[in-house]
C-alpha positions in Angstrom: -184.1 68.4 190.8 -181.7 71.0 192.4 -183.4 72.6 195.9 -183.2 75.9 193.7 -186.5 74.8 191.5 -189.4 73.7 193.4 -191.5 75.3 191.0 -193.0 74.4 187.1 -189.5 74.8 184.8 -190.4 76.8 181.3 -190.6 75.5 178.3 -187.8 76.3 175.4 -188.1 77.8 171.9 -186.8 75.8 168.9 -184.2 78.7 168.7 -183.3 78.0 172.2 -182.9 74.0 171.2 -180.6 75.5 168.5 -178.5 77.7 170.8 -177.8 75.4 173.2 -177.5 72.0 171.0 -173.9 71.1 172.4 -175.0 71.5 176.0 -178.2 70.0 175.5 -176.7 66.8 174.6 -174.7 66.1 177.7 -176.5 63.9 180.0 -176.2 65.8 182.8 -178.0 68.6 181.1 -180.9 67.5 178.5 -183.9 69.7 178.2 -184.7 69.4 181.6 -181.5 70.9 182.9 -181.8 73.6 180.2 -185.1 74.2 181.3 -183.7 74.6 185.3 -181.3 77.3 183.5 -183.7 79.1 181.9 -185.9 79.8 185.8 -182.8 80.2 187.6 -181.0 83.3 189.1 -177.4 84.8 189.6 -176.6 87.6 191.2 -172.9 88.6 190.1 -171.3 91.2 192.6 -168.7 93.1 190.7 -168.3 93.4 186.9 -164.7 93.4 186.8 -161.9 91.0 186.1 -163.8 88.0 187.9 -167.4 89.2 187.5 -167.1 89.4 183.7 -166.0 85.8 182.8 -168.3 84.9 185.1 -171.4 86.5 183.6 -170.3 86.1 180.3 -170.8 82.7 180.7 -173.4 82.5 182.7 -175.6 84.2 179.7 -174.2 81.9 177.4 -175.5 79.2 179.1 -178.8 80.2 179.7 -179.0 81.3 183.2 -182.6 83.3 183.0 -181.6 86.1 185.0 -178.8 87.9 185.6 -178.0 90.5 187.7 -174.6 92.8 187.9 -174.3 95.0 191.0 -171.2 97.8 190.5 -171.4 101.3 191.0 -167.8 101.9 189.9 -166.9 103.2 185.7 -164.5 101.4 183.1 -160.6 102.6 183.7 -158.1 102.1 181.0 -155.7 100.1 183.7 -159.2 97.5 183.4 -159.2 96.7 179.7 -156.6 94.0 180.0 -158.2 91.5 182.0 -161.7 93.1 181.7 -162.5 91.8 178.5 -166.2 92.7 177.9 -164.8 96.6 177.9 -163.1 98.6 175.0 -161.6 101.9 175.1 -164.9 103.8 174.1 -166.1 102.8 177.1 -163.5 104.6 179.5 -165.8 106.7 182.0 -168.9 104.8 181.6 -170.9 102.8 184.2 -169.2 98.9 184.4 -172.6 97.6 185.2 -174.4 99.2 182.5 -172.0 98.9 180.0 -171.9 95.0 181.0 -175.5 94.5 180.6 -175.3 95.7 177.2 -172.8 92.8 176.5 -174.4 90.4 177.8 -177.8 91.4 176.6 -176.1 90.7 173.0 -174.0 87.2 174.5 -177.6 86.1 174.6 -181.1 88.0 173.7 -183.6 85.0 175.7 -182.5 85.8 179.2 -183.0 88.8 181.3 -179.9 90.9 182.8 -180.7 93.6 185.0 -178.2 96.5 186.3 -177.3 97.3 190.1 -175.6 100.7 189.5 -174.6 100.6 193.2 -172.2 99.8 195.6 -173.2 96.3 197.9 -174.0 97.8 201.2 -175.1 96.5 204.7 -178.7 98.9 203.9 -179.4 97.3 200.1 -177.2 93.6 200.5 -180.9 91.7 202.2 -183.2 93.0 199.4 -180.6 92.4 196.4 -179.8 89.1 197.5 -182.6 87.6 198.4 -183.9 88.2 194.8 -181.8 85.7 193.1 -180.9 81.6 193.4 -177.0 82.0 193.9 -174.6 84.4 194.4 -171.3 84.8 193.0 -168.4 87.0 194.7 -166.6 88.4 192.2 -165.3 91.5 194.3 -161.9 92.9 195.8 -162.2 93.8 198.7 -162.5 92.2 202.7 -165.6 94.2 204.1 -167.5 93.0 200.3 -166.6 89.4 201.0 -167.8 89.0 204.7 -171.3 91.1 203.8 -171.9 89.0 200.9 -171.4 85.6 203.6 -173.3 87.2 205.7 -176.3 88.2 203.8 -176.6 85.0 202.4 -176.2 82.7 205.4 -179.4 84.9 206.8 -181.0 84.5 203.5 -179.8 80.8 203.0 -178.1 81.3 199.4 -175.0 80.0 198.0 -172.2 81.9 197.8 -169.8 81.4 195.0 -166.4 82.5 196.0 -163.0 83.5 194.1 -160.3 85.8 194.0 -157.1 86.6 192.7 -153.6 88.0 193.7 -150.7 88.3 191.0 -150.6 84.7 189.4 -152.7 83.0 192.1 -156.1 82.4 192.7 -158.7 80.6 194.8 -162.1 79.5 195.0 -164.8 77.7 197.2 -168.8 77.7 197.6 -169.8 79.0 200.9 -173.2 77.2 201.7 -174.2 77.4 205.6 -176.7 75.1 205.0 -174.7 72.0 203.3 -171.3 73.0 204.5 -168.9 76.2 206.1 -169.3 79.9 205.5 -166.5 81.9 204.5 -166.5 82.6 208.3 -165.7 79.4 209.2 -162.9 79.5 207.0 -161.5 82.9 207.5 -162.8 83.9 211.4 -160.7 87.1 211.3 -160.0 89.7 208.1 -156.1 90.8 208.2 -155.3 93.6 209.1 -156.1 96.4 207.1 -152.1 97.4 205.9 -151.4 94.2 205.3 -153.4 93.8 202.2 -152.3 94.7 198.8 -155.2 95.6 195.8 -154.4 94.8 192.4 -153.2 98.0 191.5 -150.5 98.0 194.0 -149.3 93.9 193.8 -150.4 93.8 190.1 -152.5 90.7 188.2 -151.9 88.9 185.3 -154.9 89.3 183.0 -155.7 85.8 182.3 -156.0 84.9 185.6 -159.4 86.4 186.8 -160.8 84.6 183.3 -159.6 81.6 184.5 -161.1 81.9 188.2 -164.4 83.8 186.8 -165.0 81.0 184.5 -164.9 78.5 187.9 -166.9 80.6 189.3 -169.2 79.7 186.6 -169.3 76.3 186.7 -170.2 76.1 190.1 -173.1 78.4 189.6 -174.6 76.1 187.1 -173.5 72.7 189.1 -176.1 73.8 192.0 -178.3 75.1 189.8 -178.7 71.8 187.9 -178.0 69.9 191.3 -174.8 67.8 189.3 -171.5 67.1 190.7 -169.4 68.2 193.4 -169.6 71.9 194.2 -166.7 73.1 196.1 -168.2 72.6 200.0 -165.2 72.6 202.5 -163.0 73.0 199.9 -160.9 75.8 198.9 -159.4 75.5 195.2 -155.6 76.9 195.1 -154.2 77.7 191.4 -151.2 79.0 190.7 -150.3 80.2 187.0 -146.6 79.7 187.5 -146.8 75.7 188.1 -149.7 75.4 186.5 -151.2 73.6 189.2 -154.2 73.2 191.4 -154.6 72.0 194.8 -157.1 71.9 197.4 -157.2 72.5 201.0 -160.3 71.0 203.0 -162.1 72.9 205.7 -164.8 72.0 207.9 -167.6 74.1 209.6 -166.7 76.3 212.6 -169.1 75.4 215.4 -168.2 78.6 216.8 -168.7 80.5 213.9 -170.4 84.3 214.9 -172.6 83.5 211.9 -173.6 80.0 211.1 -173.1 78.3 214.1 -175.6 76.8 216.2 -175.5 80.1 218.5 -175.1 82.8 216.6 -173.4 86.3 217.8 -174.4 87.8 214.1 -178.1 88.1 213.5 -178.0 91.2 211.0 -175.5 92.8 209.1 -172.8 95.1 210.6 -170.7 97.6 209.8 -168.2 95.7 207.8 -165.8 98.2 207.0 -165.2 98.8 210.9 -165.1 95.0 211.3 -162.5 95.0 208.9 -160.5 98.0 210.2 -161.0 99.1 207.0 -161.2 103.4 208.9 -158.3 102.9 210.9 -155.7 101.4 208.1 -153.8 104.5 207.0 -152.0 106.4 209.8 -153.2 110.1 209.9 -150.4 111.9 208.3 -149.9 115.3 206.8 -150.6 115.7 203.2 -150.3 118.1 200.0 -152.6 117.9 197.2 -150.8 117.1 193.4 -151.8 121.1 192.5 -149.9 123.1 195.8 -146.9 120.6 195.5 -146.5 121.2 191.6 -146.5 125.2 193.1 -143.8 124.6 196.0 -141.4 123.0 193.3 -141.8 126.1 190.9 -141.1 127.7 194.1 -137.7 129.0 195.9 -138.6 125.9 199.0 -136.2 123.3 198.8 -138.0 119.5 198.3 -136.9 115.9 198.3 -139.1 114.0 196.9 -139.1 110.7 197.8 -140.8 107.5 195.8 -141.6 105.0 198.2 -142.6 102.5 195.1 -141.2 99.3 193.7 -137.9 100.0 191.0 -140.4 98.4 188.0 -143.3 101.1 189.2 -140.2 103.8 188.8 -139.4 102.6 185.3 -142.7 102.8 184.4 -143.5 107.1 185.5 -141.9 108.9 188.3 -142.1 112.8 189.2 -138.6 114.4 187.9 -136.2 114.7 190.2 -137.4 112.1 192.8 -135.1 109.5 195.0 -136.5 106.3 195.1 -136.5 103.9 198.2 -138.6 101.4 198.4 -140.7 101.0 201.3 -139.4 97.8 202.3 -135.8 99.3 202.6 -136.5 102.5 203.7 -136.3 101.8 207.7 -132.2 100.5 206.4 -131.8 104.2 204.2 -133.0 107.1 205.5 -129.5 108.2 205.6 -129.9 109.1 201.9 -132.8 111.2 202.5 -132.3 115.3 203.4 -133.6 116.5 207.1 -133.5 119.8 205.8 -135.2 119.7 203.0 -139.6 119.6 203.3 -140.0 116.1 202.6 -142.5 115.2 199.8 -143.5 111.6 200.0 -145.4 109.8 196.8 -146.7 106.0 195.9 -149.1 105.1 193.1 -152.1 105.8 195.6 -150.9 107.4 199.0 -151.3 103.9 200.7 -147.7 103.1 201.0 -146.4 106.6 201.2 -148.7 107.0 204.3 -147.0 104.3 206.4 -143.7 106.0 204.9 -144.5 109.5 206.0 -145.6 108.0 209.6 -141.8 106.1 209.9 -140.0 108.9 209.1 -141.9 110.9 211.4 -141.5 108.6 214.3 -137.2 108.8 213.2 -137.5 112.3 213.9 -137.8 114.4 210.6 -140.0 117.4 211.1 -141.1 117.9 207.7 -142.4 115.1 205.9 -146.0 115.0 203.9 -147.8 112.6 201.8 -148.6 113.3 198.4 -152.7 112.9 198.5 -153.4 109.9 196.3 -149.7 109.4 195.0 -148.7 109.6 191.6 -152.0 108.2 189.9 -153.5 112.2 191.0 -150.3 113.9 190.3 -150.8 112.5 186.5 -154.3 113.3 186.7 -154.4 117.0 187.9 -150.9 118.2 186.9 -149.0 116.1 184.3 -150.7 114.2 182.1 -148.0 113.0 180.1 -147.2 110.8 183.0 -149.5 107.2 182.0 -151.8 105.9 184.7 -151.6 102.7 186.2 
């Protein structure tokens, strides 16, 4: 029996023997490994692209509780890799929303909703609730709370992510193996890291590393096979392929080492540098720049975004460098004009406004959350992406 069930496994109902016939059969599995399913625990942190594969699943095969921590709502940019979420839902709470799903996926387990956002003050008493715990978030400060919490709390932590037609995956487990720590000592930096809306995803891809995810949840719960323990799974779309890079655990790891530096959590946003990743630059809000252009001022606006993001929307009117060539072109851009500068976000635009500063224009502003808020407040024929 797995370390995860020291304790008496339940019984299962002949509709349960019905549901799960084809699993039921495999030798690894048989009632007995059903039975571990049914009393085990997953906590999924994030219902999007990975977590909902990954709990999907999960339900189907029986896991006995689920839990979905997100405090964020369904987008219409989610719905093509999101699959769980349909356009009536636009607006609405992921996690609630994604407990409905599941509740339907499978009506003899019980799936619980986290409306809330994974934070240093909530991460001890949500994890330490559940067996394992799979990362299914986005973001640098999430992943190194979620290894953090559960090295103190001595959980599994089921890891993947994604980035346009790649993804990885591993299970962090200080007590059988490395931490995500060991593998990764240091985040980047802060401006060095595209999101998904920025560097893009294809919408398969999160399915297919969710549904790893998976299946390495219900390897340690049953205690079968090889979970992924110093080993980082590489996929790549393109090729097709998969490879695997071996890692071993940091003796001087702040966390799981034999002297640990870390004894609580942090503030892993500042550890991250998440606070000081955008330069502070001047800005104009979407509503008082659509007034200076009705206005006798003369603007440049300048689009700081990839040519396929300018095919896609742009403000009318605007030149288009993209950031990567701008240090080579601002030649083409008018000193004595008030310099409007726009991305999809701000993100980009910000490091834009801060170089052309630093070249000497006197007159250069962000647009406050790029184009995505200038098709939300002023034009909304522009579509959001």
């Amino acid at each position: 029996m797995s370390r995860l069930h020291e304790k008496t496994l339940p019984g299962l109902s002949q509709t349960e023997v019905e549901r799960y016939s084809r699993q039921l059969v495999l030798p690894e599995m048989g009632p007995k490994g059903q039975r571990k399913l049914k009393a085990s625990s997953a906590l999924v942190v994030g219902a999007g692209g990975l977590g909902i594969p990954a709990s999907v699943y999960l339900a189907a095969a029986g896991v006995g509780r689920i839990g979905v921590v997100d405090d964020d709502v369904v987008e219409k940019s989610n719905l093509h890799r999101q699959v769980v979420y349909s356009e009536e839902d636009i607006g609405k709470k992921k996690a609630i929303v994604a407990v409905e799903r599941l509740r339907k996926v499978n009506p003899h387990i019980s799936v619980v909703s986290h409306e809330v956002s994974l934070t240093s003050e909530n991460a001890m008493e949500l994890v330490k609730g559940y067996d394992v715990v799979l990362d299914c978030t986005d973001n640098f400060p999430a992943r190194y709370l979620i290894n953090d919490a559960c090295v103190l709390l001595h959980k599994p932590d089921i890891y993947a992510s994604i980035f346009r037609f790649d993804g990885q995956a591993s299970v962090f487990d200080a007590d059988r193996g490395p931490c995500y720590r060991c593998l990764f000592p240091e985040p980047p930096p802060a401006d060095s890291v595209q999101d998904c809306a920025v560097a893009g995803v294809l919408g398969v891809l999160p399915g297919i590393m969710g549904s790893i995810q998976a299946v390495e949840a219900i390897k340690l719960i049953l205690g079968e096979g090889q979970p992924l323990f110093g080993r980082l799974l590489l996929f790549t779309a393109t090729d097709m392929t998969f490879n695997e890079l071996h890692f071993k655990k940091n003796q001087a790891c702040p966390v799981c080492g034999p002297n640990p530096t870390v004894t609580g959590l942090i503030d892993y946003e500042e550890f991250c540098g998440v606070g000081r990743a955008l330069p502070q630059v001047g800005e104009v809000a979407p509503k008082e720049l659509s007034r200076l252009l009705a206005g006798s001022r003369r603007i440049f606006l300048l689009d700081v975004r990839e040519p396929y993001e300018h095919d896609l929307c742009r403000i009318e009117g605007s030149k288009l460098i993209p950031l990567g060539e701008l240090e080579s072109r601002t030649g083409e851009i008018d000193k004595e004009s008030d310099v409007v500068v726009y991305c999809h976000v701000g993100v980009r635009s910000a490091r834009a406004v801060e170089m052309l500063s630093a070249k000497g224009f006197k007159s250069v502003r962000n647009l406050k959350g790029g184009i995505r808020a200038w098709a939300e407040e002023v034009d909304s024929s522009i579509p959001v992406y």
